[in-house]
N, C-alpha and C positions, 0 to 999 in steps of 0.2 A: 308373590310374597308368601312364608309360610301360612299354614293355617295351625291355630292350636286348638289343645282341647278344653273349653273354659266349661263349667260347670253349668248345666242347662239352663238352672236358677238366674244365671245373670246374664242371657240371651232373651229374644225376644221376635217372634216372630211377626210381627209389627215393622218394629226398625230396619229386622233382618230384608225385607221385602222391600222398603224403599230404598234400603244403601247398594242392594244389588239391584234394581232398575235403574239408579244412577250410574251405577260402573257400566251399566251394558253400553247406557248413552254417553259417558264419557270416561272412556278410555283411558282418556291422555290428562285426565283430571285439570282439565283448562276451564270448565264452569263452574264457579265458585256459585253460583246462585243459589238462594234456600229451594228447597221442596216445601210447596203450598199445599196443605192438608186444609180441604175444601170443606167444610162441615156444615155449610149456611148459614147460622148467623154467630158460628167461631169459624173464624179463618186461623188457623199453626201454620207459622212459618218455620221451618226445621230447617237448621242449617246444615250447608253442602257436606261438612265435615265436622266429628261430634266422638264422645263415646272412647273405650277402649283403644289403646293405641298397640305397637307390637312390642314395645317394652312390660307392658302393664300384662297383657296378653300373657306370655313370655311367663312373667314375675307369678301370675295364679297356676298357670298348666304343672310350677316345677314343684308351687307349696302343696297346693290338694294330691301330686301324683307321691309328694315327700311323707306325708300324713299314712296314703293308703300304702307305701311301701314302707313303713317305719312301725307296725302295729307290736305296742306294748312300749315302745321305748318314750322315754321325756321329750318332745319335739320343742324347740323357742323359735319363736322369730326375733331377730338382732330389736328392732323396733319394729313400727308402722311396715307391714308389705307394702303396701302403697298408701295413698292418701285419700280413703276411703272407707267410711266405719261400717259399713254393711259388710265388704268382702272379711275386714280385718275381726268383725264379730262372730261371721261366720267360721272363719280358721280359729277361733277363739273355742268356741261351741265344740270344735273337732280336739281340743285337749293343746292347742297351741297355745304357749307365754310368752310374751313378752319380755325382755332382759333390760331394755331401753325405754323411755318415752322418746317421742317424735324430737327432741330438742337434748338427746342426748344423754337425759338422766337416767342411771342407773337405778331398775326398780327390783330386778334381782343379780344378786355380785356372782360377777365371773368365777367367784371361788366357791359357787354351790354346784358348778357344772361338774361332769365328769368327761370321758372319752367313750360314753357309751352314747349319752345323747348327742341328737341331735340339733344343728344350729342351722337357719335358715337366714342367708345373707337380706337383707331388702332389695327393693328393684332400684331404688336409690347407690347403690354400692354402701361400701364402709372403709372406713379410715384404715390406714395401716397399720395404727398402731393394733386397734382392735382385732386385725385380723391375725399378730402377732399375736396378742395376748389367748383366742382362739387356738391358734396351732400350738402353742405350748401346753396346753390342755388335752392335747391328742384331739383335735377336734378338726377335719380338713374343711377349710372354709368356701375350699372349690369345688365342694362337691354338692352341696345346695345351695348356691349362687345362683340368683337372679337378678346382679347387676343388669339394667339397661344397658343392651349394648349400644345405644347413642349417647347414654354417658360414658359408658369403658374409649368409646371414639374419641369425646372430650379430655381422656386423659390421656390418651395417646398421643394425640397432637400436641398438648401440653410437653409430653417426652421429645417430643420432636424436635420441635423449636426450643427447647430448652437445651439443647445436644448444640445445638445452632448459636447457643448463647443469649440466648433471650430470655427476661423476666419473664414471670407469669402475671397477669392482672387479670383477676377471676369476676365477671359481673355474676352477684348471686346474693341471696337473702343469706346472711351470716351464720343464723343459728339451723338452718335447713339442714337436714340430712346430706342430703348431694354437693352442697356448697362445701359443707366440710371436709366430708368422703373427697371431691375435687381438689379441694387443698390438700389436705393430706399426700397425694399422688403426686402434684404441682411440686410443692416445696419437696418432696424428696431428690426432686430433677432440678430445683430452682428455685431460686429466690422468687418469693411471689405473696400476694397480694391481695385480699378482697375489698371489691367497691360494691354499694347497694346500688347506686342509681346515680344520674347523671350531675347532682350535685357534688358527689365526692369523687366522679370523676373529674370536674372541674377543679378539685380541692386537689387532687394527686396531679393536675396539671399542672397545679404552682409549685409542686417540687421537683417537678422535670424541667422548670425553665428559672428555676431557682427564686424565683420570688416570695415565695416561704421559706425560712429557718429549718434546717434537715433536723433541727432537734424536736422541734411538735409534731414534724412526723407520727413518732411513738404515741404521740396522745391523742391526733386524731384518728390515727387507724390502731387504737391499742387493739389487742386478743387478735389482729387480723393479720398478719404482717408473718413471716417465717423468721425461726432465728437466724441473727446477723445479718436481718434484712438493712441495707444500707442506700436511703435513698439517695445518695447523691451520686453512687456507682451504679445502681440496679437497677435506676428507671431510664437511663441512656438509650437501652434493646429492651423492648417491650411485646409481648401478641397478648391479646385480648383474647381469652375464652368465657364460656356462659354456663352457668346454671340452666341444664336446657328446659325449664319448663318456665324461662322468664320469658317478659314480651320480647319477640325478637327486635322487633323494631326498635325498642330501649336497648339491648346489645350493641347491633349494627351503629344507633348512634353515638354509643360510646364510641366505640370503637372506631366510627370517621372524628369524633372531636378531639380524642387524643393521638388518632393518627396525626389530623391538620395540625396538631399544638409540634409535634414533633417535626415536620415539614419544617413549618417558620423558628422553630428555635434553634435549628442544624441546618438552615438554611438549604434543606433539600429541595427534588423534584420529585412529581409521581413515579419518574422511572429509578430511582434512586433512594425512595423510602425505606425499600428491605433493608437496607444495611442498618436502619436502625427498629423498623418497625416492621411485625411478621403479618403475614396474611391469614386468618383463621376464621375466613367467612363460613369455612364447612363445617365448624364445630354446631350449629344450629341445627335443634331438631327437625328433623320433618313434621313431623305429626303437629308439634308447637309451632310451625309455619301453616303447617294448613289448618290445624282449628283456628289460629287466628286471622288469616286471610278469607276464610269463610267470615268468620264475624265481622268483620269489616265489610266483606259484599251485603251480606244482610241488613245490615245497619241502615243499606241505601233503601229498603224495603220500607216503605209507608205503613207503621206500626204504632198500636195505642200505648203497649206496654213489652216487654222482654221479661223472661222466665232463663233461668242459668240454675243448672243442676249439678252439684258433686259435693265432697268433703270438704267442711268448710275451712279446712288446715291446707287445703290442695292449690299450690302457687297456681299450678296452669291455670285453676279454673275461678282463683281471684283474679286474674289478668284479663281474662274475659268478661267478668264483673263489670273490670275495670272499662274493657274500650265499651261497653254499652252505657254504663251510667254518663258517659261522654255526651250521649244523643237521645237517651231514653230513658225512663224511668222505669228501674230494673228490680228486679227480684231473685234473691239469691238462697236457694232451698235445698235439703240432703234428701229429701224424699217426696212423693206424692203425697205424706200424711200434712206436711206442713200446708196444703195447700185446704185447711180446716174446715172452711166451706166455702160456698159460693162468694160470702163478705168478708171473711177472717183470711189473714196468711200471716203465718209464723216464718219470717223470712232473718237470716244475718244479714248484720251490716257488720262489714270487714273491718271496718275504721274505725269503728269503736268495741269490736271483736266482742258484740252481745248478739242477739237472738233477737228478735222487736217484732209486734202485733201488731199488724196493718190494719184500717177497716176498709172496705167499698175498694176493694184492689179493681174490680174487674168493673171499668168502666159499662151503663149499660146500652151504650150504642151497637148498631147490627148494620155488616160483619163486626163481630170484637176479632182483632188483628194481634197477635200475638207472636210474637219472634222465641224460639227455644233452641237453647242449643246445652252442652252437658260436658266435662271438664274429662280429660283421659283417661283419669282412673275409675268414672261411673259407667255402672254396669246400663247396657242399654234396657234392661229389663225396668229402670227406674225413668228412664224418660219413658217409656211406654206407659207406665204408670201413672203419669203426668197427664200425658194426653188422653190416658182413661178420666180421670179423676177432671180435668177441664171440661171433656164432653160430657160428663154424665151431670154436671150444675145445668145441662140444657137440654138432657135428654136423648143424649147423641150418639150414647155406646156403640150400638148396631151398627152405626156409622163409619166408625173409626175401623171396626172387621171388614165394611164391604170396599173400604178404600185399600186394606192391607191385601183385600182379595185381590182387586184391580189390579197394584201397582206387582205382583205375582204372576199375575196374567197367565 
């Protein structure tokens, strides 16, 4: 896979030592198991997969290389480059604006731009129209794009099956950057559609087998829906695509629930489901498969507590949040400062979208067993930070180098 050039500052030669002694021994990336960071009386379980993914990669090598070839001119980024306030503080610090908030809103108008500055796309992609309203301003939108190309993939096959006559039904967080950018592309191929999650996929089942009124339609799915969306014609051919930084496994089971509703309401077969319902198992990230199938191995790990590291606006790495507070008592932080002292953590909880003060986080039994893992767009220089700041409540610093030595060999 490529390699880019990410800025030394969010490397880490810690992490960098143990993800390449994993690859040497697995190859074929078949062992999901953590890496046990052996400290004696802290044991860090690090998950098999973590950290910068090749989208997010990607998304920094094209803003920092945009910056140092753009000297003198006005540089924006569309919104958020990724979901990450260290890297997006840092592009900030270098003379970058912001045009957008993460949900859209306009914080400077497109009518202050000229064709002299520069526009940097997110790794998110953007909407069409946006990219219109861009190239009317003499402004090429392709030419600092860092769309993800595992989203650009998602809107292709979107094209695809839409060619084919198929709706679009988007699983994704509605006000997301990507969710929208993915609609946008969808509805210009196709009548389509956003669901959050498996209840409203349930809810858009009873319009595909008519047991709801096609008139609420509009009001359960209002702001979501393309115009002249018409359910009682446009949910007949249906594919499923994802926002790919959602749980896959919440995907995939949309996508067999309202396949089976389709089965038994057109009384089909397996072999005969295409004709009305498309196959889009490939639109799912890699990276969002394997950080979540690592967290799932780990979880079988005998642990007192879990540490999860990224922006707290960052889908992938509430998801991960999400499958650990399943089995453990989790802790969800943007940096090694939140981790205050030895008894204090300034940790988010998602669900009520505050910031909250723990006391006696760290149980004081020996080994303390602790599970860490960190969401795509955190830089690994921040989980290493972590694991500084854990060993050092015990003494441990020196520790943590002569294991990085080791696992280097």
């Amino acid at each position: 896979m490529k390699t880019f050039n990410v800025p030394i500052i969010y490397r880490s030669p810690v992490i960098s030592a143990i993800k390449n002694r994993r690859r040497q021994q697995d190859k074929m990336k078949k062992d999901f198991s953590p890496t046990l960071l052996d400290l004696g009386p802290l044991h860090i379980y690090l998950s098999r997969h973590f950290g910068f993914c090749y989208g997010v990669e990607n998304a920094i090598e094209i803003s920092f290389r945009t910056v140092e070839e753009n000297p003198g001119k006005r540089i924006f980024l569309l919104s958020e480059m990724i979901h990450n306030p260290q890297v997006n503080a840092d592009l900030q610090e270098r003379g970058v604006r912001f045009l957008q908030d993460t949900y859209g809103k306009q914080l400077i108008p497109f009518s202050a731009l000229t064709a002299e500055d520069v526009v940097i796309i997110p790794a998110f992609g953007t909407t069409l129209d946006v990219e219109s309203t861009l190239n009317s301003l003499g402004i090429p939108t392709e030419k600092y794009n860092t769309t993800c190309p595992f989203v650009e993939k998602v809107w292709n096959r979107s094209e695809q099956i839409a060619r084919k006559g198929y709706s679009i039904v988007i699983h994704g967080k509605p006000k997301h950057e990507e969710t929208r950018a993915t609609f946008s592309h969808a509805a210009d191929n196709a009548p389509s559609v956003v669901i959050n999650d498996m209840q409203e996929a349930v809810r858009l089942a009873e319009y595909i087998t008519g047991k709801k009124n096609a008139d609420s339609f509009y009001t359960d799915f209002a702001g979501r829906y393309s115009v002249g969306f018409d359910p009682v014609k446009d949910l007949q051919r249906i594919g499923v695509v994802n926002q790919t930084t959602q749980l896959a496994t919440d995907t995939q089971a949309i996508a067999d629930y309202l396949r089976q509703t389709i089965i038994e309401h057109y009384g089909l077969m397996d072999s005969t489901v295409e004709t009305r319902f498309a196959d889009t198992r490939d639109t799912l990230c890699y990276a969002t498969n394997d950080n979540q199938t690592a967290m799932v191995q780990m979880l079988n790990t005998p642990a007192d507590l879990a540490i999860v590291v990224g922006g707290y606006n960052s889908s992938n790495t509430t998801h991960l949040v999400e499958l650990c507070e399943e089995k453990l008592l989790t802790y969800f932080i943007n940096s090694e400062e939140k981790l205050v002292t030895e008894r204090n953590i300034l940790h988010y909880n998602y669900h009520t979208k505050q910031e909250e003060l723990s006391t006696d986080y760290l149980p004081s039994q020996q080994p303390l067993r602790i599970l860490l893992t960190s969401g795509a767009s955190c830089p690994d220089a921040l989980v290493e930070g972590v694991i500084r700041r854990l060993a050092s409540f015990y003494g441990l610093e020196d520790r943590v180098d002569a294991l990085a030595a080791e696992m280097a060999g």
